[in-house]
C-alpha positions as CSV (number, residue, x, y, z in Angstrom):
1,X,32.8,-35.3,-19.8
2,X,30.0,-32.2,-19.6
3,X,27.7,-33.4,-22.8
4,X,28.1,-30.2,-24.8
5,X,31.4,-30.4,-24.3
6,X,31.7,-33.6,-26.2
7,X,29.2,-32.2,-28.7
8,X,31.7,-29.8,-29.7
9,X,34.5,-31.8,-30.0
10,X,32.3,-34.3,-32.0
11,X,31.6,-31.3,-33.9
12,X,35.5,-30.2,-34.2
13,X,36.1,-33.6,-35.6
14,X,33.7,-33.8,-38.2
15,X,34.5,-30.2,-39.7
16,X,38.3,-31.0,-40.3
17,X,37.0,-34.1,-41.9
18,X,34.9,-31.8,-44.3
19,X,37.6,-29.1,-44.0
20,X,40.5,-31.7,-45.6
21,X,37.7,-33.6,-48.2
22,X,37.0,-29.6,-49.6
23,X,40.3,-28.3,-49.7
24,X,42.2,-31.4,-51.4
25,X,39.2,-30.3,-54.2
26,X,40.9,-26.8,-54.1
27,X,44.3,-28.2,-53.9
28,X,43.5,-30.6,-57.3
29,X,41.5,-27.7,-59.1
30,X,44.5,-25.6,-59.3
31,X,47.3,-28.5,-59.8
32,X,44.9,-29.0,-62.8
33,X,43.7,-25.6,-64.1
34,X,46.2,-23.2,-62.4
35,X,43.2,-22.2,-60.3
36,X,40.5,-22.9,-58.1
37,X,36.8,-22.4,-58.2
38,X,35.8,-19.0,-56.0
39,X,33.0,-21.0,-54.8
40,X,35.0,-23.6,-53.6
41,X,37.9,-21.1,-52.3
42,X,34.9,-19.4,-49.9
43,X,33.6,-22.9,-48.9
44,X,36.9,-24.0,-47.6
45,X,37.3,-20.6,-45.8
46,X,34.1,-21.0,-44.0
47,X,34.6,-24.6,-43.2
48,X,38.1,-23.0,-41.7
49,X,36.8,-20.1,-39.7
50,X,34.1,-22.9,-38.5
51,X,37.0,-24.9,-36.6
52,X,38.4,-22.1,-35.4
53,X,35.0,-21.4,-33.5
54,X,35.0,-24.6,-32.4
55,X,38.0,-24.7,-30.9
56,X,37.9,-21.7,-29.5
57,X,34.8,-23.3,-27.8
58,X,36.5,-26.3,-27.0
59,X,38.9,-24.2,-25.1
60,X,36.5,-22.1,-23.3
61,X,34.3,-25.0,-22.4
62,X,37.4,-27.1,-20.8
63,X,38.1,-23.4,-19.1
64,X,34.7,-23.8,-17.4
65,X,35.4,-27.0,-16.2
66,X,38.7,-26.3,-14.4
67,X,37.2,-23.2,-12.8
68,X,33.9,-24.4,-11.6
69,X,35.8,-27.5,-10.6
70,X,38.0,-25.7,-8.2
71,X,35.1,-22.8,-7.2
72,X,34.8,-21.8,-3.4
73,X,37.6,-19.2,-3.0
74,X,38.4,-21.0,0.0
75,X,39.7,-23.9,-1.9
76,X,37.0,-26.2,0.1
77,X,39.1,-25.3,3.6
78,X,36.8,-24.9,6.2
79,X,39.2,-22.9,8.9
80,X,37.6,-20.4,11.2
81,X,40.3,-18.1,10.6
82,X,39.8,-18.0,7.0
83,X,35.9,-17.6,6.9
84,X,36.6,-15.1,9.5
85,X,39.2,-13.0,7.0
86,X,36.2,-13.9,3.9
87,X,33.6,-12.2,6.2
88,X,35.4,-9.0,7.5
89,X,36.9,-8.7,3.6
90,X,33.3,-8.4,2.1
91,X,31.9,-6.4,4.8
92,X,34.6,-4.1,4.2
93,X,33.9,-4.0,0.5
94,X,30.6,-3.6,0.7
95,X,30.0,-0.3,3.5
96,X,33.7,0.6,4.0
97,X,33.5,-0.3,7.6
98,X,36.6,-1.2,9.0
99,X,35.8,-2.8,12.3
100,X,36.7,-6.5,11.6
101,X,39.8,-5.0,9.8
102,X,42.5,-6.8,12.0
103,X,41.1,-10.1,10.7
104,X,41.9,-9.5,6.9
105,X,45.6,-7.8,7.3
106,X,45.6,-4.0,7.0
107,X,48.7,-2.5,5.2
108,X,49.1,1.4,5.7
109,X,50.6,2.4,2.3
110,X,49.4,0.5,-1.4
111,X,53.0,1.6,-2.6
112,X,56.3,2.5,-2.3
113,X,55.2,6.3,-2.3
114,X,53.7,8.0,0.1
115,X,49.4,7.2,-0.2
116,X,47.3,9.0,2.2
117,X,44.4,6.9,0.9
118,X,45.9,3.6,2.1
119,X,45.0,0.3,1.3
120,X,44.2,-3.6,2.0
121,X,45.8,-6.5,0.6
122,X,43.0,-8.5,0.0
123,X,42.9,-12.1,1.7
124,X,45.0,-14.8,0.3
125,X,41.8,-16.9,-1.0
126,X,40.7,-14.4,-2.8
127,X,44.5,-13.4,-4.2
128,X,44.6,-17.2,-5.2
129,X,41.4,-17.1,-6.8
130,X,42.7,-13.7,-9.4
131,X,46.2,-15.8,-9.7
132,X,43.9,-19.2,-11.1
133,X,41.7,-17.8,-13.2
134,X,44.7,-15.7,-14.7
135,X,46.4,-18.7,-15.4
136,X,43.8,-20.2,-17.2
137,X,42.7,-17.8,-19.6
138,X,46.3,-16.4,-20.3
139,X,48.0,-17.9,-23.1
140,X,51.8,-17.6,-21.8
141,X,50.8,-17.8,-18.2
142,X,50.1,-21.5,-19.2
143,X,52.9,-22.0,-21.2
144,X,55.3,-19.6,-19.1
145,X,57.3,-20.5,-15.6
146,X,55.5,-18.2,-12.9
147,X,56.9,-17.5,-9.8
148,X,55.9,-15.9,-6.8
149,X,58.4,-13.6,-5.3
150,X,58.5,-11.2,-2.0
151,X,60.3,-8.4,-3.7
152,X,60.5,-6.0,-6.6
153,X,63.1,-7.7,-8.3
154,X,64.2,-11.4,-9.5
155,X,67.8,-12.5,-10.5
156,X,69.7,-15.1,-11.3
157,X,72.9,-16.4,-13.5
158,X,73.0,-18.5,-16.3
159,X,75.8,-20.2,-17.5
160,X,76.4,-19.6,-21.0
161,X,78.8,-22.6,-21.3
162,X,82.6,-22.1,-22.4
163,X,83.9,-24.1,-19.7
164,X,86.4,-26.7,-20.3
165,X,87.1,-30.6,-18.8
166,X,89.1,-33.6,-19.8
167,X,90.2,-37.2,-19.6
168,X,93.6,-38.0,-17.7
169,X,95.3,-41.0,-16.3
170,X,95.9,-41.6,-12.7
171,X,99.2,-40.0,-12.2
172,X,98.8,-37.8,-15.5
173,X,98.8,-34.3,-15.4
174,X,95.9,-32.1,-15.3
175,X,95.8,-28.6,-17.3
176,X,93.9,-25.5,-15.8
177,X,90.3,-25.3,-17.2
178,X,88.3,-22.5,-18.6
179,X,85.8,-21.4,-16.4
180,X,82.1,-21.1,-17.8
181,X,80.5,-17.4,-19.1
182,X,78.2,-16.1,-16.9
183,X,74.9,-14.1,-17.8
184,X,72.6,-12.0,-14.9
185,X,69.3,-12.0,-15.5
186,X,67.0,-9.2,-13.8
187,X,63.2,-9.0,-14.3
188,X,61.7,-6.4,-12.2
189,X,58.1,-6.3,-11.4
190,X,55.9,-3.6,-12.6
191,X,52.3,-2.5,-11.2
192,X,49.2,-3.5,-13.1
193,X,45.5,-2.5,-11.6
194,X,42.2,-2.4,-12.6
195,X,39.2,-0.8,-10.9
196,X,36.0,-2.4,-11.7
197,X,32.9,-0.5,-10.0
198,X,29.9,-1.9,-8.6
199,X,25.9,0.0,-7.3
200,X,25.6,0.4,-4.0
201,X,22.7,-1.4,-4.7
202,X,24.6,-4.9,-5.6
203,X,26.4,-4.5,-2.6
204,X,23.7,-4.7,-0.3
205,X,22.6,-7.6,-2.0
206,X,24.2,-10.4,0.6
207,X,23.5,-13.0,-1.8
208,X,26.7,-11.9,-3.7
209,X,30.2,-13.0,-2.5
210,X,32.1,-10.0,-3.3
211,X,35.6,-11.4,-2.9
212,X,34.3,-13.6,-5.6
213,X,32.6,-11.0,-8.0
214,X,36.1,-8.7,-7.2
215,X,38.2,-11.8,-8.6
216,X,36.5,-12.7,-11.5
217,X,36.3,-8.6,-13.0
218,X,40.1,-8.1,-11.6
219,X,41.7,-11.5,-13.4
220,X,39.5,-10.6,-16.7
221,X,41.2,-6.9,-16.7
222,X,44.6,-8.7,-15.6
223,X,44.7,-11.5,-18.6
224,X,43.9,-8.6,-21.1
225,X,46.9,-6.1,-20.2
226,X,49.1,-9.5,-19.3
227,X,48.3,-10.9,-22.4
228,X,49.5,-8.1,-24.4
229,X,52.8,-6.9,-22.5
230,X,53.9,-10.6,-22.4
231,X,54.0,-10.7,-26.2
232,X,54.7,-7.1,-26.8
233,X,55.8,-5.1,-23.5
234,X,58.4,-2.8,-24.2
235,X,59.9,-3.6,-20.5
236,X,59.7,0.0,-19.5
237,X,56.4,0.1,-17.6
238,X,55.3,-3.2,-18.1
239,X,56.9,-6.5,-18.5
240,X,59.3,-7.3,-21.7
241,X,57.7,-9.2,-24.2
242,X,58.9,-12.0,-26.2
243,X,58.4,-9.9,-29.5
244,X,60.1,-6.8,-28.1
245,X,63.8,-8.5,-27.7
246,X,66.3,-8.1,-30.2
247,X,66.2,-10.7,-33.5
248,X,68.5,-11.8,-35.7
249,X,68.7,-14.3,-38.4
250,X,69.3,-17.8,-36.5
251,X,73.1,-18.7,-38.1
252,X,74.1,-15.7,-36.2
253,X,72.4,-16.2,-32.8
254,X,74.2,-14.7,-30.1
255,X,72.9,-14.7,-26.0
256,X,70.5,-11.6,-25.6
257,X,68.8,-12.0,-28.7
258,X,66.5,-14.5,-30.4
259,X,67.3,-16.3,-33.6
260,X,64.8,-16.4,-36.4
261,X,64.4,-18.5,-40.0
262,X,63.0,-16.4,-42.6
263,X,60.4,-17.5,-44.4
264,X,57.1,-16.8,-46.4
265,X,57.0,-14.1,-49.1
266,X,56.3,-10.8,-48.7
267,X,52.7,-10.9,-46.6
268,X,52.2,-14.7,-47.3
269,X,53.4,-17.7,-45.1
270,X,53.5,-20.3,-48.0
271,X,56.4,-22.5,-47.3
272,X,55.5,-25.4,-45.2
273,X,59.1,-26.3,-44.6
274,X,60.3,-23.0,-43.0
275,X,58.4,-24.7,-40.2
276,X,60.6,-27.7,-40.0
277,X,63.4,-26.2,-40.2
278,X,62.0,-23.4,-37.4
279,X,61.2,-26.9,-35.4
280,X,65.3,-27.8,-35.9
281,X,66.4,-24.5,-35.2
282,X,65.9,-25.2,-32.0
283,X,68.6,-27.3,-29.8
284,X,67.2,-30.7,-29.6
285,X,67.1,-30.7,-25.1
286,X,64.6,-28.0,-25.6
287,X,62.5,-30.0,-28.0
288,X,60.7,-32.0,-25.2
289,X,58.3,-29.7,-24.1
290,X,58.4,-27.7,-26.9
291,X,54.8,-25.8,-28.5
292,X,54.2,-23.1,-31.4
293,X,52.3,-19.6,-30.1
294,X,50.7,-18.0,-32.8
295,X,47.4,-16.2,-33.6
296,X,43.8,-17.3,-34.6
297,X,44.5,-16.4,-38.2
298,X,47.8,-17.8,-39.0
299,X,46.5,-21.1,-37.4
300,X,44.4,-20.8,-40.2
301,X,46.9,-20.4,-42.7
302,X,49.0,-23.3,-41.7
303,X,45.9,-25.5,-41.0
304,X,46.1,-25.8,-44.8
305,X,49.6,-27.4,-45.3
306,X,49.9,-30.8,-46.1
307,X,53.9,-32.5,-46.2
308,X,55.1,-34.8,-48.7
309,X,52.5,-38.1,-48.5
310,X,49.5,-36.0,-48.4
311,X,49.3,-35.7,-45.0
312,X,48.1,-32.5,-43.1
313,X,50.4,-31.4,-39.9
314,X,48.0,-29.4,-38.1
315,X,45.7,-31.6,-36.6
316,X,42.4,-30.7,-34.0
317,X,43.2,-32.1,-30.5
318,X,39.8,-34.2,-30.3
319,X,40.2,-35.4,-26.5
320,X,39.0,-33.8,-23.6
321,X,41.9,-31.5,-22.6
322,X,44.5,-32.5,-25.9
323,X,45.7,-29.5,-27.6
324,X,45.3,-29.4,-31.4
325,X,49.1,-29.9,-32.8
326,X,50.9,-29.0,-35.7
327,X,54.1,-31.4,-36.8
328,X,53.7,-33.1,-33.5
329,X,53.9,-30.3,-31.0
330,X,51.0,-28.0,-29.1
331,X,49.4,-25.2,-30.9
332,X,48.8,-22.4,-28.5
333,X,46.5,-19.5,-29.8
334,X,47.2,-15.9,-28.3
335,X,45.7,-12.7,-30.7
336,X,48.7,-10.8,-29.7
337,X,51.1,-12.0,-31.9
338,X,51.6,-10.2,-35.1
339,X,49.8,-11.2,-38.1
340,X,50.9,-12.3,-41.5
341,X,52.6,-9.5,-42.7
342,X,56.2,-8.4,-44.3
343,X,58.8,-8.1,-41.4
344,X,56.7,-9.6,-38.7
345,X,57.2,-12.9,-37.1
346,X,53.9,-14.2,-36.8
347,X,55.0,-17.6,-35.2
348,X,57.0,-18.6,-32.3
349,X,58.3,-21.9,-31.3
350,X,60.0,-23.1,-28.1
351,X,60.2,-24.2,-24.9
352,X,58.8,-21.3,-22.8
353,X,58.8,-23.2,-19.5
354,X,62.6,-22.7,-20.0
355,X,62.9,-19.1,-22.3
356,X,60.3,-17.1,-20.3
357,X,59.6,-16.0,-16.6
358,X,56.9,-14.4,-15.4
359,X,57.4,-13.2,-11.7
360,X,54.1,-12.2,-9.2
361,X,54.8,-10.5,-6.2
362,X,53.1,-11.5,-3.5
363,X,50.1,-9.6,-2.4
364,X,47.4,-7.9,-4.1
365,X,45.6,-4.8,-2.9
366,X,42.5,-3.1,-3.4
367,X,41.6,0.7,-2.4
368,X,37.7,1.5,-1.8
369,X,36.6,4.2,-3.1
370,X,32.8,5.1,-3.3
371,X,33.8,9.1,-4.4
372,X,35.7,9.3,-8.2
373,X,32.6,7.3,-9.6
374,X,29.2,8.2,-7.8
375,X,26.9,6.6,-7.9
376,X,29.4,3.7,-8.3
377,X,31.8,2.2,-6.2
378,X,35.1,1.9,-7.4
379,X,37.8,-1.2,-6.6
380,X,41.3,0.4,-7.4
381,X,43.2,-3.0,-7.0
382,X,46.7,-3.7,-8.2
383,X,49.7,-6.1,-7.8
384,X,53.0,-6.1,-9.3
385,X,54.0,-8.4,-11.9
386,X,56.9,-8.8,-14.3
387,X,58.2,-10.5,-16.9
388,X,61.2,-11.7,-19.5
389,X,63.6,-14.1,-21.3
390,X,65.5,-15.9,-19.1
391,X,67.2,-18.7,-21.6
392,X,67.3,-17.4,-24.8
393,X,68.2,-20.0,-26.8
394,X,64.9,-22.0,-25.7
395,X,62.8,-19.6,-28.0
396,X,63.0,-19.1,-32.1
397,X,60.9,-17.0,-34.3
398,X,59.6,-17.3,-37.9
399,X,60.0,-14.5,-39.4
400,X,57.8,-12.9,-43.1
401,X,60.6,-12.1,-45.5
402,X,60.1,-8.8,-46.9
């Protein structure tokens, strides 16, 4: 394990020791006086925000790991062909000559519309290289079920059950069954870019990979607008998020929507058993698998609850690679979910290997263009990618009463 790695995760360890000794304190100053010192309110807060560094370090540090691990955007192949493709690629990128072009691919349109500009797909290695960092640093690409498709659309049917069987003797008779309800399910992909920009000047340097450099700025720009329409994309231009689909109150779940247990008060979250019964709302063959998504500052709302012996249920994941838990199951940070706050649903838990697909069509391209932003040369790269709810009733909500 990298030494400062372990350093933080000593580090994690002994602040949630500190964290629990200081707010039992709290917890017994206002049990005994119907308050607690101010002092001793901003101590615990600080001790808080200090674990939530920490693990956010923890996170970013085991982040490194996996990425320098698998460095070399040729995935440590040593092919002709694919050195060859690497070479032409960043010779391309880096004067706009197009004389090795037949080695890396050309496509004549970057759309479905008509493009008198063109563009390139760029080689596979570096695609892969975009796709892995992405996956990393995105919250529900690591909890999601990606797939790579070669068209603009994915579909499937789910069986929404109804169908009907029974027990019969040898020679009995046997009634006609029901046959099951059937649901479509369409995600189309939509088309993301970004266009980072580089001097001339760093692209003469030859000690810079540029297929490299290009993946790192694209996946950065990619996980931000991701990031966001997987939690809130209205499905329009983007992909649907998981806080954009219908909600209604879990006793009246129906297929197309996703159930929720109210809980909290107004703008607080201050019943510690709206979780467990959140936890049970869900149907017990999507347990297994299961994690909460939440933000940075509700994690440090709940990181305060304790149950019935005393005990608290979020607890820091002080292993390389163990996730910090709450009641058992994974806590997965992502800032784009909603806050505390009166009608919001601040916390989801599920299975979203099973609730949510997100689908990549294959193929990224990139446009150079060394005119729009002189004295810079700009990288107008896209690639199409959607996203949805594909089992709904693998996903609940909590939901802030108002």
């Amino acid at each position: 394990m990298d030494l400062e790695l372990k350093g933080t995760i000593e580090k994690l360890g002994s602040a949630f020791e500190q964290f629990k000794a200081e707010n039992d304190a709290r917890i017994k100053e206002i049990e005994a006086k119907g308050g607690a010192d101010p002092l001793l309110t901003e101590k615990v807060d600080k001790i808080n925000a200090e674990i939530s560094k920490l693990t956010e370090m923890k996170n970013q540090l085991e982040t490194l790991e996996t990425v320098v691990g698998r460095r070399g955007l040729g995935g440590g192949m040593a092919a002709d062909s694919k050195e060859t493709k690497i070479k032409a690629f960043n010779h391309l990128m880096r004067r706009g000559d197009i004389s090795g072009i037949k080695d890396i691919d050309v496509q004549a349109s970057a759309s479905t519309l008509s493009d008198p500009d063109g563009g390139f797909t760029v080689p596979e290695e570096v695609d892969a290289a975009i796709d892995r960092v992405a996956a990393t640093m995105s919250a529900m690409r690591s909890l999601a079920t990606v797939m790579a498709i070669s068209t603009d659309t994915y579909k499937k049917l789910v069986s929404q059950g109804g169908a009907t069987s029974g027990w019969t003797a040898e020679k009995g008779t046997r009634s006609e069954t029901t046959t099951p309800t059937l649901a479509e399910i369409a995600i189309n992909t939509k088309e993301i870019y970004a266009m980072p920009c580089a001097t001339q000047q760093l692209l003469d340097d030859s000690s810079i990979d540029i297929g490299a450099w290009l993946a790192g700025e694209v996946a950065i720009e990619f996980v931000e607008e991701e990031g966001d329409a997987f939690i809130n994309g209205n499905g329009v231009e983007k992909p649907k998020g998981i806080g954009a689909y219908a909600m209604v109150a879990n006793a009246s779940y129906s297929w197309g929507k996703v159930g929720y247990i109210a809980g909290g008060h107004a703008n607080l979250l201050n019943n510690m058993d709206k979780l467990i019964d959140l936890q049970h709302a869900l149907k017990p063959v999507y347990r297994n698998g299961a994690s909460w998504l939440m933000n940075d500052a509700t994690v440090g709302v709940v990181r305060k609850f304790k149950d019935g012996d005393g005990n608290y249920i979020w607890r820091p994941g002080l292993l390389e690679g163990a996730p910090d838990t709450l009641l058992g199951k994974p806590v997965v940070v992502d800032d784009n979910v909603d806050n505390i706050g009166s009608n919001k649903c601040p916390i989801f838990y599920g299975n979203f290997k099973r609730a949510y697909l997100i689908i990549d069509r294959l193929g990224t391209r990139v446009l150079r263009d060394p005119y729009t932003a002189k004295p810079y040369v700009a990288f107008y790269t896209t690639k199409r990618v959607g996203g949805g709810i594909v089992m709904y009733e693998a996903l609940k909500a909590l939901k802030i009463t108002s």
